[in-house]
C-alpha positions as CSV (number, residue, x, y, z in Angstrom):
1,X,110.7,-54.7,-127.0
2,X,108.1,-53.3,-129.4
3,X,107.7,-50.1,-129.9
4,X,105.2,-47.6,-131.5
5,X,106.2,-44.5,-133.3
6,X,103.8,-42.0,-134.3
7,X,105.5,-39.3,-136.1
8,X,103.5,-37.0,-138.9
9,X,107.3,-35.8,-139.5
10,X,108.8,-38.3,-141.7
11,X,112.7,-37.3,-141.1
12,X,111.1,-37.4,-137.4
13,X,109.8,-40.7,-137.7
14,X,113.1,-41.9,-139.4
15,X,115.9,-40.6,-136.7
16,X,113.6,-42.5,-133.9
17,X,113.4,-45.3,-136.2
18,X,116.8,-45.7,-136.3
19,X,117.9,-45.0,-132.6
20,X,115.3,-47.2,-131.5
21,X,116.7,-50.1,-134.1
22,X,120.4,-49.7,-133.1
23,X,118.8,-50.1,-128.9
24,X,117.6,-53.2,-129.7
25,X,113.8,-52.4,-130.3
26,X,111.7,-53.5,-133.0
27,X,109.9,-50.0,-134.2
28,X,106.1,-49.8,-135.7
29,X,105.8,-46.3,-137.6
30,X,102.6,-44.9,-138.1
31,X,102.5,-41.4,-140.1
32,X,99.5,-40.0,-137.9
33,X,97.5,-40.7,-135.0
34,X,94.6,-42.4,-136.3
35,X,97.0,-44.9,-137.5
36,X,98.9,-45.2,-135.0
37,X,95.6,-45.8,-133.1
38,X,95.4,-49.4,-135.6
39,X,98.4,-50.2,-135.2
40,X,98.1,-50.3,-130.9
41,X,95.4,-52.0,-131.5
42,X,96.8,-54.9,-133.5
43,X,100.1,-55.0,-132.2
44,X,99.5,-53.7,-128.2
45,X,103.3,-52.5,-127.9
46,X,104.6,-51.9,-124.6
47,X,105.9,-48.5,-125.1
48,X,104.5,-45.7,-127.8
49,X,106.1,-43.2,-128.4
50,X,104.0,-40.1,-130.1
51,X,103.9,-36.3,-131.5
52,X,101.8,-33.6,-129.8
53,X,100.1,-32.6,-133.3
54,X,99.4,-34.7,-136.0
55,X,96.4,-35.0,-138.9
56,X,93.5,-37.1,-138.4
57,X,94.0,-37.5,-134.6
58,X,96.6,-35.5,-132.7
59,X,98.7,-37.2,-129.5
60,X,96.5,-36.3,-126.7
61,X,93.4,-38.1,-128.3
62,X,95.9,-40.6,-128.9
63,X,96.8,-41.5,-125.4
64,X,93.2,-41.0,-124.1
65,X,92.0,-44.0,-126.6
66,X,95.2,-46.4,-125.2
67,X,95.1,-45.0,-121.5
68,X,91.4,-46.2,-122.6
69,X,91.8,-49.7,-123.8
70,X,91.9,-52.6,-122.2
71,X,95.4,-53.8,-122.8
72,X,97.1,-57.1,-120.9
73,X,99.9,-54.9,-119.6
74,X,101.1,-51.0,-118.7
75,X,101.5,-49.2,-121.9
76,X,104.3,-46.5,-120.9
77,X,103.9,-43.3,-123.7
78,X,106.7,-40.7,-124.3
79,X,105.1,-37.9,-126.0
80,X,107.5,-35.6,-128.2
81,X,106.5,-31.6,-128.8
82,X,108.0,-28.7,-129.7
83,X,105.2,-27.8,-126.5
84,X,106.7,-26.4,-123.4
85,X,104.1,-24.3,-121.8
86,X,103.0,-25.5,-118.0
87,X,99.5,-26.1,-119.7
88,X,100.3,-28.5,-122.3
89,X,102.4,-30.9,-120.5
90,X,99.5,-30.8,-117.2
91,X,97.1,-31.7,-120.4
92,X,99.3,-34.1,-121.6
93,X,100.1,-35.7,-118.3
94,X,96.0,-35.5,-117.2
95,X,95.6,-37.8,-120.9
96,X,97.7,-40.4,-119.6
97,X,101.0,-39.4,-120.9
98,X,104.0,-40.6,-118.5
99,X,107.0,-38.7,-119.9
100,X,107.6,-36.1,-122.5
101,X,110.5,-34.8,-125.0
102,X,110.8,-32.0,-126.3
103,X,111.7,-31.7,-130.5
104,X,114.3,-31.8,-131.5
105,X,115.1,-34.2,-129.7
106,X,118.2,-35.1,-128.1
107,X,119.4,-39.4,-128.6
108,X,120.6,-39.4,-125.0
109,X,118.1,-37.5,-123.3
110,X,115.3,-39.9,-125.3
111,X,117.8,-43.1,-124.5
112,X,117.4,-42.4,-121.0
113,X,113.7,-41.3,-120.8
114,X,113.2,-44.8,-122.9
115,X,115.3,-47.0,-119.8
116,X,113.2,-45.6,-117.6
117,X,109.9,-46.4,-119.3
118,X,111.6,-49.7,-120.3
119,X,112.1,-50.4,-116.0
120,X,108.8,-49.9,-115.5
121,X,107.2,-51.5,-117.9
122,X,109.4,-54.8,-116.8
123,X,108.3,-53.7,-113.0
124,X,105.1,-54.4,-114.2
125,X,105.4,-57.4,-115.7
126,X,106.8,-59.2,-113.2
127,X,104.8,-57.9,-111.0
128,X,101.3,-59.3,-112.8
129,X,103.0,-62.8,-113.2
130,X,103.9,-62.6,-109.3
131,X,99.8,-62.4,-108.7
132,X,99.0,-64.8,-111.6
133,X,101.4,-67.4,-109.3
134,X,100.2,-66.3,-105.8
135,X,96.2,-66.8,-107.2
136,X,97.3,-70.1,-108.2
137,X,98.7,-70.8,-104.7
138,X,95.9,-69.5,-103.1
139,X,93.6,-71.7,-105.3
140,X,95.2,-74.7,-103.9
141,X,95.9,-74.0,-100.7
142,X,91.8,-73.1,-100.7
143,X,91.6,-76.5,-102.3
144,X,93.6,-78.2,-99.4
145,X,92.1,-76.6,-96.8
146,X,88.4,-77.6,-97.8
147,X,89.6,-81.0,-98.6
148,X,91.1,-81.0,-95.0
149,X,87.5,-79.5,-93.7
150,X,85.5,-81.6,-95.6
151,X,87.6,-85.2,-94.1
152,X,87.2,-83.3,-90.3
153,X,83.2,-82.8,-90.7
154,X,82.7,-86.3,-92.1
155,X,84.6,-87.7,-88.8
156,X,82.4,-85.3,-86.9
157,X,78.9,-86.3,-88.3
158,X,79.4,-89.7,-89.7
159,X,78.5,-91.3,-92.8
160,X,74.7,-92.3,-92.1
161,X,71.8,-91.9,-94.9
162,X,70.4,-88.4,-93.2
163,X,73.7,-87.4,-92.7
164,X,74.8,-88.1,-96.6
165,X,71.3,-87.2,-98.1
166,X,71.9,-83.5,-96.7
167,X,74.9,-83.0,-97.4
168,X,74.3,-83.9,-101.4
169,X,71.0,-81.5,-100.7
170,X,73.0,-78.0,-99.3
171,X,75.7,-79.1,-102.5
172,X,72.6,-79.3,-104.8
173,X,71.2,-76.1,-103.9
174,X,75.2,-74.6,-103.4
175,X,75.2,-75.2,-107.4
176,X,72.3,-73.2,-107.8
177,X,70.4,-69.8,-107.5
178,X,67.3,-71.4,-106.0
179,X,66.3,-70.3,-102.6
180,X,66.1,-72.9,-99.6
């Protein structure tokens, strides 16, 4: 699963780096949050993980502008801060942030707060492609039942010329915005 890091830290950026690599995950580093910001944007990972304070844009603007974006899937952040204050993690949380750690940060504690972003984020997915299929169903069972309506109203009505002429006239006018 792809995951972004954004870390102004560099020894930081590395230790996550590596954890991540050795769970499996294929990391994208970005040094600050403006970067990081590009990088979402080309790459749309499924998890970021991001520092509180960073130069050009800290963390919080930095979860605004994803919670913001109009991504194909749930984006689930983890932001990390030396932060602890009641305030901080309410405004972090009110950004869009779903989980925090605090620095340093502990590999197990983080492992774990990743699994649990990681079961969501699959949650998710499987949810959306169980409405992509039941849209599909219900297109064809919409398609079958009008099929099934159409074959009843023609054994009701008949196949005569008036009969025929208005049906093709209320389908003309179904097709467009023109008033009767």
């Amino acid at each position: 699963m792809g995951i972004l890091i954004a870390e102004d830290d560099r020894i930081t950026r590395l230790k996550l780096q590596r954890q991540l690599e050795q769970m499996g995950h294929e990391v994208i580093e970005a040094a600050d949050g403006a970067a990081g910001w590009t990088l979402f944007q080309e790459r749309t990972p499924s998890i970021v993980i991001c520092d509180w304070e960073m130069p050009h844009m800290n963390g919080v603007e930095l979860v605004r502008r994803i919670r913001e974006a109009d991504t194909l899937h749930y984006v689930y952040i983890v932001m990390l801060t030396g932060k602890s204050e009641k305030e901080d993690v309410v405004e972090g949380i009110e950004a869009g942030a779903d989980d925090f750690v605090t620095k340093p940060f502990d590999r197990s504690e983080l492992r774990a707060r990743l699994n649990a972003g990681l079961r969501i984020v699959e949650l998710e997915h499987d949810l959306a492609s169980a409405n992509k299929r039941l849209r599909h169903e219900l297109a064809v069972a919409r398609e079958l039942s009008d099929m099934e309506h159409r074959k009843h109203e023609e054994s009701l009505l008949g196949e005569s010329i008036p009969v025929r002429a208005l049906r093709e006239g209320i389908a003309f006018f179904a097709k467009t915005d023109e008033p009767l």
